[in-house]
N, C-alpha and C positions, 0 to 999 in steps of 0.2 A: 582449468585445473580441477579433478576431482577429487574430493575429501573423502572419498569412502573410505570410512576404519575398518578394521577389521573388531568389533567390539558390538557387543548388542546391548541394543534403542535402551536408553535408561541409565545405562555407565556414565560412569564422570567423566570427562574431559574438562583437561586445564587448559586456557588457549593461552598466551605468551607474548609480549611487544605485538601487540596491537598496531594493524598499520590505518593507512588512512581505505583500504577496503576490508576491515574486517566485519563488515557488515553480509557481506558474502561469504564469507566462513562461517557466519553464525547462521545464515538461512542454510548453506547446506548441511550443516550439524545437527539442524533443525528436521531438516528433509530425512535425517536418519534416525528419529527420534531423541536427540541427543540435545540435552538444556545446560550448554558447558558455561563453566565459569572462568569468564576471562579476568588477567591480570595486569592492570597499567602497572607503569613504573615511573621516575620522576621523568624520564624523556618524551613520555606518549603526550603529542601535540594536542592542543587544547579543543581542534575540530575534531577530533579521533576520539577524544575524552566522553565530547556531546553527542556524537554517536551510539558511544557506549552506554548511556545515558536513557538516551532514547530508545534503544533495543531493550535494555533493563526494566523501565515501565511500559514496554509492553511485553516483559515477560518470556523474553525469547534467550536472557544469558543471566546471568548475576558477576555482576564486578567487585571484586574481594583482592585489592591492593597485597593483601596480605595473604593469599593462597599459598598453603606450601604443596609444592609436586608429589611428596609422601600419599597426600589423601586421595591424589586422581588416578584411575585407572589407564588414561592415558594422557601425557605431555606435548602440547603441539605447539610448536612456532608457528603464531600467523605466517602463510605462505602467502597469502595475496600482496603481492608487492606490486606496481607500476612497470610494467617490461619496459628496458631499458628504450630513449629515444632511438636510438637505431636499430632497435630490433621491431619496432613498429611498422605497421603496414605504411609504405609513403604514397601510395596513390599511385594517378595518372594521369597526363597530360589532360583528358576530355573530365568529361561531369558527370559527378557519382550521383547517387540517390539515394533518398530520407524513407526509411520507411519504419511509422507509426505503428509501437506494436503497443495492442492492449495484452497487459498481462495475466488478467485476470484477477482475484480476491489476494492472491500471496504463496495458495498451494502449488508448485510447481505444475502435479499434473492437471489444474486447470487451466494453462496455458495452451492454445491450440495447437494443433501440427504446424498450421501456417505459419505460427509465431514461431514457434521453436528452429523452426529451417531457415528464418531470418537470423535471428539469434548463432545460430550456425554458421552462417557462410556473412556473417557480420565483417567487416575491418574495425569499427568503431561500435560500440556500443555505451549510447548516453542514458542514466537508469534514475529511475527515480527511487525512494524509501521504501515504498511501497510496492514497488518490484518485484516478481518474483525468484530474487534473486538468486536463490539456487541453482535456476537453468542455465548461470553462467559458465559452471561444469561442462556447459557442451557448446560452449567458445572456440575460438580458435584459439590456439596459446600463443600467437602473435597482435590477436587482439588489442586494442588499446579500451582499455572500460574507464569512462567518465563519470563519478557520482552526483550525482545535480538535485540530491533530495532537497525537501525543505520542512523542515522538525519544526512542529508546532512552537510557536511562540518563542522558536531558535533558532537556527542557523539558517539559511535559504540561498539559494541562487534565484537571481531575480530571473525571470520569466524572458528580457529582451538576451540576457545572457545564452540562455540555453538558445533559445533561436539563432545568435550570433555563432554560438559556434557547431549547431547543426548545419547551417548554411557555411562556413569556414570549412570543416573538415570534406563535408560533399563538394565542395568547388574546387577542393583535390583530386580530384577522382576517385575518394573512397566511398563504401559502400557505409549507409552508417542505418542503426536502429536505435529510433528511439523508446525505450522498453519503458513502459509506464504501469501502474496499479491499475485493476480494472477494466475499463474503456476509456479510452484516448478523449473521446468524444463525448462524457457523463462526467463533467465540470472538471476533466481532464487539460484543459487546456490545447487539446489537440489542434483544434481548428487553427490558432493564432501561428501553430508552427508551421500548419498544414502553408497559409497564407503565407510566412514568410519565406517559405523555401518557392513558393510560385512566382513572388514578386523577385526573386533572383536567379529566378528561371533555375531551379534544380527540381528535377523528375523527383516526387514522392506518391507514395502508396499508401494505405491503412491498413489493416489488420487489427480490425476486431475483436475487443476482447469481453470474456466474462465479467458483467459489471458487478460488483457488489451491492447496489439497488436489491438486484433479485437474487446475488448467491448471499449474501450472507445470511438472508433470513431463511433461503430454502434449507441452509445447513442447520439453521436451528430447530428447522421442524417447524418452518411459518410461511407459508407460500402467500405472495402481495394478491391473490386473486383465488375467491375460492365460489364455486357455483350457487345461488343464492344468497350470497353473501354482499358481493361486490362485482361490479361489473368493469372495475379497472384500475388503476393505481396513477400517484402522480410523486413523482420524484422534484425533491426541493433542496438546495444548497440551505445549509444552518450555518454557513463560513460567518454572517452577520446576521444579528438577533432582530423581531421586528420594528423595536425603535432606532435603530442604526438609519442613518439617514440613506447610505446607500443599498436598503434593501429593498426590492421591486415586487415581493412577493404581494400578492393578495388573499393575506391570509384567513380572511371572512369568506372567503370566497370558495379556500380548501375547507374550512370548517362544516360549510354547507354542502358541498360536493358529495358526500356519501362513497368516495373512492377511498382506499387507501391508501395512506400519507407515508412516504418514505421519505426520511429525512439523514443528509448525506450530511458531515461536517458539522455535524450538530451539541457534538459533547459538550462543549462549553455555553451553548444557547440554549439548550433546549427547554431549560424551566423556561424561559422569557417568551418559548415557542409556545409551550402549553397552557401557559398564560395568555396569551391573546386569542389561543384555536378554542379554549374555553369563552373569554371572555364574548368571542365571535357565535357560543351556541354550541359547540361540542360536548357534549356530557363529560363531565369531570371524571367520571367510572371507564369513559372508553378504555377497551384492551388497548396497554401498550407494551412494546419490550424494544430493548438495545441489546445488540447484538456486536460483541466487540474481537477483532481478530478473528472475522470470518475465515474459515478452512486452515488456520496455524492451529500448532498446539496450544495457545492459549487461550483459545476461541472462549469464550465466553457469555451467557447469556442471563439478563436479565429483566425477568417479567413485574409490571406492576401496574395500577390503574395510570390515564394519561398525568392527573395531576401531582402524582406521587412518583413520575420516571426518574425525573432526575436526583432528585433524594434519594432514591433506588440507589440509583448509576453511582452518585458519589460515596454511599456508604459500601457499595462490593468494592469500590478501588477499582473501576470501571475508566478507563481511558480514553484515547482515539490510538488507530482509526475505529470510525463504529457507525453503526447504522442503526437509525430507530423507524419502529415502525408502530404505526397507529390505526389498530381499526380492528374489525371483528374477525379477523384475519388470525388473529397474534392465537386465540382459543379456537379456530379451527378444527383443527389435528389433536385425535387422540394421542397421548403422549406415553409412550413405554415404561413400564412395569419395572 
């Protein structure tokens, strides 16, 4: 279903009964410059709430219980509702196929062709938070969409789930995409689904996507690699900090490296990171910056020495998702006037 308004990028919009996809209505309102303010009421379910929530701090809606329709330029009922069970794609006798779409950073048109004509001729499409969920627009409207995010430190679909009913819905005969943030395959989790649709013999594919590794920072004017500078980058999950037992990083090891340090997952660890990459020998001065809401309108960016990023990051009101990066990289590029 498409939301084009007829209304130019910057007008208010009020969105109305929130369903449980209005996280899709707020990327493609997004997609048209548009930063609407939705309305619960005492019926909007408690996941739909956290949703809302979640879209809010990172600055993609503002939720205001108390909106009246007088102030917006235009009044919308969320229209993303669940197509009814029988109007659902039912499949086919033989065996459908999974195929892994990297979505890229969040901007729609970073999504590739290839993805998008998956996305297209989709039956199923299972999506993550980070999604870019606006190219839903160009679904089937028989479609069936699954949202399977998992909001920091809230709500989540476990990980055996999502494979259970990737593997469920293709051993219908449907055609299903899994539409993820980024690259499938950069602590995307791809591989474990890649595995389990093999282990039950269902045909899957990949597809590629723009990783946020290297778009978020190229969007901010910080390329991981620059001639004389560095001769290569290394990308690190900060899902757990260096004293977390199950962290396997060798973080002395990056310290000395001389590559540029990209660190994914990191908002909540990253002091504890900059504390050991110092402690390891890093210069406390190294260039750093985090870069939040690569390619949305909230994008974000802030620069400060390594030992000072995170105090940075938490006094702008700096979120996930975000990507920091570390090294002489970050003062590169002259920066515009």
């Amino acid at each position: 279903m498409s939301l084009a308004l007829p209304v130019a990028a910057g007008s208010s919009v009020l969105v109305t009964r929130p369903g449980a996809r209005v996280a899709e209505t707020v990327h493609a309102l997004a997609a048209q410059g548009v930063h609407p303010v939705v309305r619960p009421d005492a019926t909007t379910p408690d996941d739909v709430l956290a949703q809302l929530h979640d879209l809010a701090g990172r600055g993609l809606l503002r939720v205001d219980p108390e909106a009246e329709a007088d102030g917006a330029d235009v009044v919308l009922r969320d229209p993303h509702t669940p197509a009814p069970e029988a109007d659902r794609p039912q499949g086919s006798d033989g065996i459908g196929r999974v195929t892994l779409v990297g979505g890229g950073p969040g901007d729609p048109g970073l999504l590739t062709t290839a993805g998008l004509a998956a996305v297209e001729r989709a039956d199923v499409l299972v999506c993550d938070r980070l999604a870019p969920l606006a190219v839903l627009s160009r679904a089937r409207p028989d479609a069936e969409v699954v949202h399977v995010g998992k909001i920091p430190r809230g709500a989540f679909t476990p990980q055996e789930a999502i494979d259970a009913l990737l593997v469920e819905r293709a051993s219908r005969g449907l055609d299903v995409v899994r539409l993820k943030g980024g690259d499938g395959f950069v602590f995307g989790r791809g591989g474990e689904e890649w595995n389990a649709c093999v282990r039950h013999g269902i045909p899957v594919t990949v597809v590629p996507g723009v990783s946020s590794a290297v778009a978020a920072p190229a969007l901010a004017g910080i390329p991981v690699t620059h001639r004389a500078l560095t001769q290569g980058f290394v990308v690190v999950s900060g899902h757990v900090g260096p004293d977390d037992p199950r962290s396997e990083v060798d973080w002395g090891a990056i310290a000395r490296c001389g590559l540029t340090l990209v660190v994914l997952m990191g908002n909540a660890t990253f002091g504890e990171i900059a504390d050991e990459l110092v402690r390891h020998g890093m210069p406390a001065d190294t260039p750093s910056a985090c870069v939040a809401e690569g390619s949305l309108p909230g994008q974000q960016t802030v620069r400060a020495p390594l030992a000072g990023l995170a105090d940075a990051t938490a006094a702008a009101g700096v979120g996930p998702p975000s990507v920091a990066v570390v090294g002489a990289v970050v003062d590169a590029l002259e920066q515009p006037t």
